[in-house]
Each structure stands twice: as structure tokens, then as C-alpha cells.
C-alpha positions as CSV (number, residue, x, y, z in Angstrom):
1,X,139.0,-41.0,49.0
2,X,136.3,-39.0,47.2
3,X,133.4,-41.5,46.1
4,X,129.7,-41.0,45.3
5,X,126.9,-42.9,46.9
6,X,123.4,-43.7,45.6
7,X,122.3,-43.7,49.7
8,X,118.5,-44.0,48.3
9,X,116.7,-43.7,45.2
10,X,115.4,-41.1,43.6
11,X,116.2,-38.1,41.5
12,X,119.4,-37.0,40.8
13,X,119.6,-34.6,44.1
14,X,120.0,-38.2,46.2
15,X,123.7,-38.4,44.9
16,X,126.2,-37.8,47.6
17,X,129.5,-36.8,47.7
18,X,131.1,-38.7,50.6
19,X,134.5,-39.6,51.8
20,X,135.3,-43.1,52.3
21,X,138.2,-45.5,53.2
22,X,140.3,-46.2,49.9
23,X,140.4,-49.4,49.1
24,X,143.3,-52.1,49.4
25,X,144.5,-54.7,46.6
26,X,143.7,-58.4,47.9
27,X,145.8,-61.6,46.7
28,X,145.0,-61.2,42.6
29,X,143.9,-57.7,42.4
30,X,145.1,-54.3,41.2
31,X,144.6,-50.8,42.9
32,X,143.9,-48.2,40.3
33,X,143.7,-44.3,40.4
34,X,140.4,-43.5,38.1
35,X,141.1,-41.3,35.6
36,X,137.9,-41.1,33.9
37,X,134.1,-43.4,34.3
38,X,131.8,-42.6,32.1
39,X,127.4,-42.1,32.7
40,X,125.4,-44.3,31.3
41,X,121.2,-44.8,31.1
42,X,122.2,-47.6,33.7
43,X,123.2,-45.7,36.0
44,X,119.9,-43.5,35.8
45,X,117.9,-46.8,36.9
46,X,120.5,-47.7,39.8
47,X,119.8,-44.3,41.1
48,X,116.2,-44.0,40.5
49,X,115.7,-48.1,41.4
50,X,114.7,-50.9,39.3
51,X,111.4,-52.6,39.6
52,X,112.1,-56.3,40.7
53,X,115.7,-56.1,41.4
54,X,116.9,-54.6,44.9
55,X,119.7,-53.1,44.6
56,X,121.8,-52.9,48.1
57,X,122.6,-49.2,49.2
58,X,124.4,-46.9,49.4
59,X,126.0,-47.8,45.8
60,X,128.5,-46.5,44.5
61,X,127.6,-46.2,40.6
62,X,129.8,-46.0,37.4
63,X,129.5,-48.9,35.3
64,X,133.0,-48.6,32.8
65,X,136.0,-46.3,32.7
66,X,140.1,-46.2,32.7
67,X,142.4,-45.3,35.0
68,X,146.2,-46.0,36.0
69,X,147.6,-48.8,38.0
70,X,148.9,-47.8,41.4
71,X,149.2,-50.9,43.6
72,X,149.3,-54.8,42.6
73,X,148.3,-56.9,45.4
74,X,149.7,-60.9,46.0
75,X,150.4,-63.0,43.9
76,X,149.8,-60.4,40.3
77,X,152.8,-60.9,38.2
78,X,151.8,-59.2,34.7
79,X,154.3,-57.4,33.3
80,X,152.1,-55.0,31.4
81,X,150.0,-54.1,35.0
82,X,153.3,-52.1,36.0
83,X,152.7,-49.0,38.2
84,X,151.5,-46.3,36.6
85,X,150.1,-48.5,33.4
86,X,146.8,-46.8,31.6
87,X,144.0,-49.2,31.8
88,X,140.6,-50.0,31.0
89,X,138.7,-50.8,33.5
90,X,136.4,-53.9,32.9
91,X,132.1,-52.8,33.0
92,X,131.3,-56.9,33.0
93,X,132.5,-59.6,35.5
94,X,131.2,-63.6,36.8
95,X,129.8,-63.7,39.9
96,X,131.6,-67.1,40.5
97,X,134.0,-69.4,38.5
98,X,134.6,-69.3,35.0
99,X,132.1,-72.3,33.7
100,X,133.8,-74.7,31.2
101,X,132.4,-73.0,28.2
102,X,131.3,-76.3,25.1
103,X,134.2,-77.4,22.9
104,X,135.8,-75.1,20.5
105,X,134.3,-72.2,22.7
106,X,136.6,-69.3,24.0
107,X,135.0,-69.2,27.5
108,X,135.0,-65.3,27.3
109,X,132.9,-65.3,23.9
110,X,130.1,-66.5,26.3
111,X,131.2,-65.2,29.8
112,X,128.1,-62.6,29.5
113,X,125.0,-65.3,28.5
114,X,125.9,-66.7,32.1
115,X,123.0,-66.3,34.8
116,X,125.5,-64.9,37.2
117,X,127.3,-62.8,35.2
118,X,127.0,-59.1,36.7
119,X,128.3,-55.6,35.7
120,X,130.0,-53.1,37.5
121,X,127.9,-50.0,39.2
122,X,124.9,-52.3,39.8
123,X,125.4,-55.7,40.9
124,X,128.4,-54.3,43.0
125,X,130.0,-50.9,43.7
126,X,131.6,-49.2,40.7
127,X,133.9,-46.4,39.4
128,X,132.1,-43.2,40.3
129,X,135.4,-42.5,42.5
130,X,138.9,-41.8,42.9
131,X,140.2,-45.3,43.5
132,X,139.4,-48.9,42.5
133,X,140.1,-52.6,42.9
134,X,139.4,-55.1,40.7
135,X,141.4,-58.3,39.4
136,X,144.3,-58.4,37.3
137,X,142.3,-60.5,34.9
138,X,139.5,-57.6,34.0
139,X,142.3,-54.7,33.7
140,X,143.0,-54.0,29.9
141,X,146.2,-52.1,29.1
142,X,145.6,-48.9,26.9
143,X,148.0,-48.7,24.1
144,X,150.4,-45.4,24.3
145,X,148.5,-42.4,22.8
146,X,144.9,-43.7,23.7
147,X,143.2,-40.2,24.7
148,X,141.9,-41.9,28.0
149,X,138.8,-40.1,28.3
150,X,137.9,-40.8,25.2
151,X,138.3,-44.8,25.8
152,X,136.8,-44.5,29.2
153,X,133.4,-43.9,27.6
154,X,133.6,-47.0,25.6
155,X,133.7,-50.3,27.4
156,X,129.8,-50.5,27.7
157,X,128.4,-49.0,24.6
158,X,130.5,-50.7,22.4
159,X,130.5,-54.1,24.4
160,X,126.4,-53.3,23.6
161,X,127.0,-52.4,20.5
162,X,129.2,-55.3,19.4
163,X,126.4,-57.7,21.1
164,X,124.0,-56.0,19.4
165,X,125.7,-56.4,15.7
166,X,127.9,-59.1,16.2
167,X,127.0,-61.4,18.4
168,X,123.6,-61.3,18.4
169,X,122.5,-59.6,15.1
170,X,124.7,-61.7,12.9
171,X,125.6,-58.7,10.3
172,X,127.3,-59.5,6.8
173,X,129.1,-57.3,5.3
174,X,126.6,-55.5,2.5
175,X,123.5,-55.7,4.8
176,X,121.5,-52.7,5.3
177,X,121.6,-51.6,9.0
178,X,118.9,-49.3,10.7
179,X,120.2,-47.8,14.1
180,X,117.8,-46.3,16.5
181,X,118.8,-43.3,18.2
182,X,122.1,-42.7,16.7
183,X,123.7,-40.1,18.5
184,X,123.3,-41.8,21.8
185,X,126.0,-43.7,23.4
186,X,125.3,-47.2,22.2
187,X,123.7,-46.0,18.7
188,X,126.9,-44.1,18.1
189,X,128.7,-47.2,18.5
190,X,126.5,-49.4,16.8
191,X,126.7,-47.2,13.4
192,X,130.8,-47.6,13.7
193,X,130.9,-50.9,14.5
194,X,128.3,-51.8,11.9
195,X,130.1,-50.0,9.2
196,X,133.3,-51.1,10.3
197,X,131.9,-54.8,9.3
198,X,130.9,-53.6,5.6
199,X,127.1,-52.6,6.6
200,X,125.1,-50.0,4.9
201,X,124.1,-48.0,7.7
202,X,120.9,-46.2,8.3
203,X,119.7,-44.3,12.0
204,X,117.4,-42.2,13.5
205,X,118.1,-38.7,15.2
206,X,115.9,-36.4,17.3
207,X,117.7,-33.2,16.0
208,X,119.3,-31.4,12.9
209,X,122.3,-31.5,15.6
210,X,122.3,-35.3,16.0
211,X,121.9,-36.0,13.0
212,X,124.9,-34.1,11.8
213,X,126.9,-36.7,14.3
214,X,125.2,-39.8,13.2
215,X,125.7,-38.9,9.1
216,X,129.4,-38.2,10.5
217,X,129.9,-41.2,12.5
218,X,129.2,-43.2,8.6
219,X,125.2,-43.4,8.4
220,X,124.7,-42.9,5.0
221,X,120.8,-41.7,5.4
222,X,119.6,-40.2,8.7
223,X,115.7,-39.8,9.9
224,X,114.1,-38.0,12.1
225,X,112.4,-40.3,14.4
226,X,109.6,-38.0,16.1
227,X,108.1,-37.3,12.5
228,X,105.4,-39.9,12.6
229,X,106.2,-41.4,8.5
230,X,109.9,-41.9,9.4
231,X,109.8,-45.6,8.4
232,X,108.3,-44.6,5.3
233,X,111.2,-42.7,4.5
234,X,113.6,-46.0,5.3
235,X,111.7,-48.1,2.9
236,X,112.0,-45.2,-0.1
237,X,115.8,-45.5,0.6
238,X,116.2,-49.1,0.3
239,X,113.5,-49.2,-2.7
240,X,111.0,-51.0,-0.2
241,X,112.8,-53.5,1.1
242,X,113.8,-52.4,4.7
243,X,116.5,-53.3,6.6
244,X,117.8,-56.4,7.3
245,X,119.4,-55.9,10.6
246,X,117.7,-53.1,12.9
247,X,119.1,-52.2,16.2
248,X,116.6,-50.9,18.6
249,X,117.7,-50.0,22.5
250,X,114.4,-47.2,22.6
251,X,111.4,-49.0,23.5
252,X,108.3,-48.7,23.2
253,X,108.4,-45.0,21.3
254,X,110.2,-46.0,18.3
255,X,109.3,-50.2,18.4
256,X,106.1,-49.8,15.7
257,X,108.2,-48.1,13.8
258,X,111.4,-50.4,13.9
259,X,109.4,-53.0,13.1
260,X,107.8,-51.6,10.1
261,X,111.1,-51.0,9.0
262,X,112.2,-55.1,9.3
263,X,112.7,-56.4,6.1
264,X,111.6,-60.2,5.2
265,X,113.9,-62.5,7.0
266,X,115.6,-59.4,9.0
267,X,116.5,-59.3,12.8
268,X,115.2,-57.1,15.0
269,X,117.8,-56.7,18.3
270,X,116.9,-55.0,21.4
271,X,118.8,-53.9,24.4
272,X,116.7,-51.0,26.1
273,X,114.0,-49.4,27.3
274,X,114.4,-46.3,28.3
275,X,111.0,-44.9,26.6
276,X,108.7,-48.0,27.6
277,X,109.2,-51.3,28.0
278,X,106.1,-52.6,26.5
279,X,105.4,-52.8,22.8
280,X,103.0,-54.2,20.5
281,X,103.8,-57.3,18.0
282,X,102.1,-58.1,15.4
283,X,102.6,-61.7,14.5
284,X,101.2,-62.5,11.2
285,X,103.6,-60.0,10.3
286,X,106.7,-61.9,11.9
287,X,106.0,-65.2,10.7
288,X,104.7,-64.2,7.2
289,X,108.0,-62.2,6.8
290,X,110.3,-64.9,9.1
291,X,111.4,-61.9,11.0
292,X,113.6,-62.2,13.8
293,X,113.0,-60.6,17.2
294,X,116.0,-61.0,19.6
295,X,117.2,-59.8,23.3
296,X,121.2,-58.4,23.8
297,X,122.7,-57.9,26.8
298,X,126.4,-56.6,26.4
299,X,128.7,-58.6,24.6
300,X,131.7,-60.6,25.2
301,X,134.8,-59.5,27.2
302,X,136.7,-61.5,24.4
303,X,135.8,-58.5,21.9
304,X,137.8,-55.6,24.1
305,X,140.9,-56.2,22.8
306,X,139.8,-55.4,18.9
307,X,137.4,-52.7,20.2
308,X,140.4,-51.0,21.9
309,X,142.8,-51.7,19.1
310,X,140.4,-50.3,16.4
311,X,139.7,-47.2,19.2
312,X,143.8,-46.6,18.7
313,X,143.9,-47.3,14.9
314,X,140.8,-44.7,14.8
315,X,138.5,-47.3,13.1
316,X,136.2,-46.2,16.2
317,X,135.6,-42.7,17.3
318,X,133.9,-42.5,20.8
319,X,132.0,-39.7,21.3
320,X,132.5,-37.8,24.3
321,X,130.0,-34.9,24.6
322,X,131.7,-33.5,27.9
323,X,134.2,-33.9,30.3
324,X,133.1,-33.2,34.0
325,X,134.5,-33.1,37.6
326,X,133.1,-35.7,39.2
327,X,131.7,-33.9,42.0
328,X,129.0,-32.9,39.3
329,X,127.6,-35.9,38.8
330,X,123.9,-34.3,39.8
331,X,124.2,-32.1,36.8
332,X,125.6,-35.0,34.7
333,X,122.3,-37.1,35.2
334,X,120.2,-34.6,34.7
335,X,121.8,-33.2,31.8
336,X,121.4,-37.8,30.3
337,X,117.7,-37.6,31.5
338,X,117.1,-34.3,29.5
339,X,118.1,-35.8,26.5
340,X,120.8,-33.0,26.5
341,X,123.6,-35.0,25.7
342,X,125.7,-36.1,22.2
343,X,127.2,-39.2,23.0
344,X,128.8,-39.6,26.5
345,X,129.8,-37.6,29.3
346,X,132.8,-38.5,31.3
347,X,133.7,-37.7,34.7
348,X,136.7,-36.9,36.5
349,X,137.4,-37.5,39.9
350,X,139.3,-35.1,41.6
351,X,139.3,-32.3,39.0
């Protein structure tokens, strides 16, 4: 099969087109054709390399997509993983056995606050080719109708995104929401799943162009974030008080300015870095104000289900920029690291 290998790091001229052996179901798992995977930022650092982390190579990158079921190996009896079944294929996965999660706790609300819980592309090879194995258990079936390109670019952002909001940001339905970035893959997510849940929704956009998608995705005020006052014009919207919930995955670029933006007793969540990963903080500020500065790292598998469901019911929109072959996944990169991009692109092995 067609697959494409991070052999070293380094720009996106080390990604190779190889042909490997296709992989075989084991006792458990499910064979799938790949109909779709999706580029995300993390897949820029596998291929470029991560400071601290070595990441065995080659790689195969691709963090989240769908596909179709083509072979169940022993011992899978789910009726719904029948041959030929659209699926979503699972970004997240435990590196060992499922922990006993506390009383009262569905063990796959916490599966991703685990220390050895890993994600797909990184910690092991991922979807960036024609076929792939993984367990029955972390195979989603796709409702009829699902435009499967569309849903393959979901499972990460909006896993983020729901983190981000949900899990982690705690948002109540009325609260003012500030999302950074909001014509990027998680941001675009963020704004729907935040004003899915009754949120006033503010973001930031780098372009007339972006921010046309954000105000359509349901921000109801949009900013541009390399004018210098752009928190400034945040607190004239909400008559000085900020926002309570303000979801940041930019770094170090946009952190003063999210911060001003914080409103007394508001949460600041963060998730990225991709424009510096070391800010300033200025404390009186954060205690005076009881401000809340918190870390998100995708979200729990539990939440796929409803994400996909409200995907079908067209609650969310994914926003797919492109559709590629897969075979241009150089040109896919570059086009993410150029800031070139609305949303997601999705590639397509074998087209």
C-alpha cells in the first residue's frame, strides 16, 4: 500500500511516498480502507521534531480521519463494524489498560488526563495511508449521509475544542467567549461548540477572508488580531468587562492580548503554541482579578458520539478548506505552515 513516511525531520521536502506491506487485522482489530485523514499543526512538529520528545522514525503521520471497514480480525463481533461500514477513525488511544476511572466516573470522560495516553500520528504510526488497523473499540460508525471528508477533519479539533470549552473551560450557557484564531481548525470548532452551548461568541481573524468564516461559523463580533489595540476593541463590546471564558491555542503572539481580554474571575484555556511557547504573566493581575489560567490537551473519547451526531444534525459545520490526493502531502504542509489555509485540508489516498 501507498503510505507516507517522516524518514527524518525537517521541512516538508523530507516526506516520502513509499510503498509498504498493508497491514493485517490481529485478534480485536479492524482493517480499514482510509478514505480521508486530515493535516493538522501536529503533524507539522512530528515532521519538523519536537524538542524533548524523540519521536521513532520513519513515522507514518496523520493524526484523525474516516474510512470504511474492510476486514475484522478474531474475535470482533460488532454488528455495526460490517464490511464496508463508514467509520471514524479514533485520533486518541491508552497506551495500556483502561485504569478504573473514581466512582460515578465514565472511564472514557478521563481516558485523555492519563500519563500514557497517546494519539495517533505521533506516539505511533497514523493515517497518512491507504490502509489501517486499529481496535474495534476506537472505530466510530458514521451515520448514513455523513459527507466523510467533511467528518474526517473533525476528530482532533473538536476533541480540542470540546476540551477546551467543556471539559476544561467550564462554559455556561450566556457567558461571553473569546476564541483566538477563529478560522483555524480548532478555533473554528471552538466558536461552534461554544455557541452550540448558549455562549456569546467573540474571535480573532488574521484577514477580511477569515473573518467572514469565523462571523459565519456564529461569532457575533470578529477582530483583527495583528492590529496592536485588538483587546481594546473586545472590552468596547462587552462594555468593559471582557470575556469570561477565552480560548487561546496561539502562543506567545496573541497571549498579552488574551489576557487583557480575561474578565474578573474568567478562565484563560490554552492548548498551543504554534507562535511561541513562552509568554509573560503578570500576577497581581491574576490574583487581583481571580483569573484562571489552565492547560487542555484533547478531550474525552466519551464526547465523539454527540460531536458526530450534532456533525449529522448540522449543529457543527467542519470546515474543510481543500481536498487533496494524498501524494501531495508536501504541498499540504506547506500550504498549513504559510498560514494559507481556512480550516482543514483533507487528504485522499489513492486519488
Amino acid at each position: 500500500m501507498q503510505a507516507i513516511h517522516v524518514a527524518e525531520h525537517g521541512d516538508p521536502s523530507v516526506l516520502q511516498v513509499v510503498d509498504i506491506p498493508r497491514p493485517e487485522p490481529g485478534p480485536g482489530e479492524v482493517l480499514v480502507r482510509v478514505l480521508g485523514v486530515s493535516i493538522n499543526h501536529l503533524d507539522l512538529w512530528v515532521r519538523r521534531g519536537m524538542p524533548g520528545f524523540d519521536i521513532p522514525l520513519p513515522r507514518i503521520p496523520g493524526c484523525d480521519g474516516a474510512g470504511e471497514v474492510v476486514a475484522c480480525g478474531e474475535g470482533v463481533d460488532a454488528p455495526d463494524l460490517e464490511v464496508g461500514r463508514s467509520v471514524l477513525l479514533e485520533p486518541g488511544y491508552r497506551l495500556g489498560a483502561p485504569a478504573a476511572a473514581a466512582p460515578g466516573v465514565d472511564p472514557d470522560e478521563v481516558d485523555h488526563l492519563e500519563d500514557d495516553y497517546g494519539i495517533r500520528g505521533e506516539h505511533c504510526d497514523g493515517f497518512d495511508a491507504e490502509y489501517a488497523v486499529l481496535p474495534a473499540t476506537h472505530l466510530l460508525p458514521l451515520p448514513d449521509g455523513v459527507d466523510v471528508h467533511a467528518v474526517a477533519s473533525a476528530p482532533l479539533v473538536f476533541l480540542t475544542a470540546w476540551g477546551l470549552v467543556h471539559f476544561r473551560g467550564r462554559v455556561k450557557a450566556g457567558e461571553r467567549v473569546l476564541v483566538l484564531a477563529g478560522s483555524s481548525g480548532v478555533g473554528s470548532a471552538a466558536i461552534q461548540v461554544a455557541r452550540a452551548a448558549g455562549a456569546e461568541v467573540m474571535a480573532t481573524a488574521g484577514s477580511a477572508e477569515k473573518a467572514a468564516l469565523a462571523t459565519e461559523l456564529g461569532a457575533g463580533k470578529v477582530v483583527d488580531h495583528y492590529d496592536p489595540e485588538w483587546p481594546k476593541q473586545i472590552h468596547k463590546w462587552t462594555a468593559g468587562k471582557g470575556a469570561d471564558l477565552v480560548v487561546e491555542h496561539v502562543g506567545a503572539a496573541t497571549w498579552s492580548g488574551s489576557m487583557r481580554c480575561l474578565a474578573r474571575r474568567g478562565r484563560l484555556v490554552t492548548c498551543g503554541s504554534t507562535a511561541g511557547a513562552k509568554v509573560d504573566l503578570v500576577l497581581r493581575h491574576l490574583f487581583i482579578k481571580n483569573q484562571s489560567v489552565l492547560g487542555s490537551t484533547m478531550g474525552p473519547r466519551s464526547s465523539l458520539p454527540k460531536i458526530v451526531q450534532n456533525i449529522a444534525e448540522g449543529i457543527y459545520s467542519p470546515v474543510v478548506d481543500r481536498v487533496m490526493p494524498l501524494s501531495e502531502v508536501a504541498q499540504a504542509h506547506r500550504l498549513l505552515e504559510e498560514k494559507k489555509v481556512l480550516g482543514k485540508i483533507v487528504l485522499v489516498p489513492g486519488a
